[in-house]
C-alpha positions as CSV (number, residue, x, y, z in Angstrom):
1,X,-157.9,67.6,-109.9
2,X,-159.6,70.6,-108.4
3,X,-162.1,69.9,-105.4
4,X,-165.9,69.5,-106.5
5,X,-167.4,72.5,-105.3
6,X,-171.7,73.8,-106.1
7,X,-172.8,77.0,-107.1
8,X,-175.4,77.3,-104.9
9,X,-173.2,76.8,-101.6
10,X,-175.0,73.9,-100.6
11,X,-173.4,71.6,-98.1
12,X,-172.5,68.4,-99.0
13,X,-175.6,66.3,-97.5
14,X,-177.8,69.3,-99.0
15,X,-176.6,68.6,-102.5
16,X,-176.5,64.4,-102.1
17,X,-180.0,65.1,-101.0
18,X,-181.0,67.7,-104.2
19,X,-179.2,64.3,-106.2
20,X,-181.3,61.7,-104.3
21,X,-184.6,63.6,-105.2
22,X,-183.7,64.1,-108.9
23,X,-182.6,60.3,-109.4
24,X,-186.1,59.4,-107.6
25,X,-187.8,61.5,-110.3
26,X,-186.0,60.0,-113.7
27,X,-186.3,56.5,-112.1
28,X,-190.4,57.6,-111.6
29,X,-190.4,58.4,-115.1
30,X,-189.1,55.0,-116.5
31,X,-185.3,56.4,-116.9
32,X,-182.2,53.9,-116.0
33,X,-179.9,55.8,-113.6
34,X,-176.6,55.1,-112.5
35,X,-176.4,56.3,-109.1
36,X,-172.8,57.0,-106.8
37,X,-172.8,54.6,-104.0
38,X,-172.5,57.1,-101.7
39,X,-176.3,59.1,-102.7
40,X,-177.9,55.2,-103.7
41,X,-176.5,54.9,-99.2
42,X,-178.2,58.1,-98.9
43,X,-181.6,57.0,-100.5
44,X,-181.2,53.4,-98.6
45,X,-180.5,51.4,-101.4
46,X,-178.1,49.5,-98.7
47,X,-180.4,49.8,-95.9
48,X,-179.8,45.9,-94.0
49,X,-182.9,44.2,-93.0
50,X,-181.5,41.0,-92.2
51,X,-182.1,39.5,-88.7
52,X,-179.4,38.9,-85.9
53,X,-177.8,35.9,-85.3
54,X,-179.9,36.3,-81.8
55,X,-183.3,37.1,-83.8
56,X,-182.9,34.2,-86.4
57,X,-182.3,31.4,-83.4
58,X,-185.3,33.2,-81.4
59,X,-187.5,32.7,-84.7
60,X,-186.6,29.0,-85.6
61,X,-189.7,27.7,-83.8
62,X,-193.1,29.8,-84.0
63,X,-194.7,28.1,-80.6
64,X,-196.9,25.5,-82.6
65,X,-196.4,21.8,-83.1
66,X,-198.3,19.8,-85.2
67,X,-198.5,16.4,-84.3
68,X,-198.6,13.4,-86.4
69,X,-195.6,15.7,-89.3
């Protein structure tokens, strides 16, 4: 199979971004779109908010006790 290549000599994170900002527009206007894993990455569909192992412990106790619980 012959290598993608675009007309408009785009590089490749130029054209994932043209991809990412015509998916954003059909999903604005109600359309289903399957995206490639690699431009949904792009747009930060994956983006991990989860805290650290370190953060979570830190977090377990927010300073307060109530007394009498």
């Amino acid at each position: 199979m012959p290598e993608h290549t675009n007309p408009l000599g785009l590089t490749k994170e130029e054209e994932a971004a043209v991809i990412a900002g015509r998916v954003s527009e059909m999903v604005g206007a109600g359309m289903i779109v399957p995206v490639d894993p690699d431009i949904a990455d792009l747009m930060g569909a994956f983006e991990e908010t989860a805290l650290s192992p370190e953060d979570a412990h830190d977090a377990r106790f927010d300073g307060s006790v109530v007394e009498g619980e």
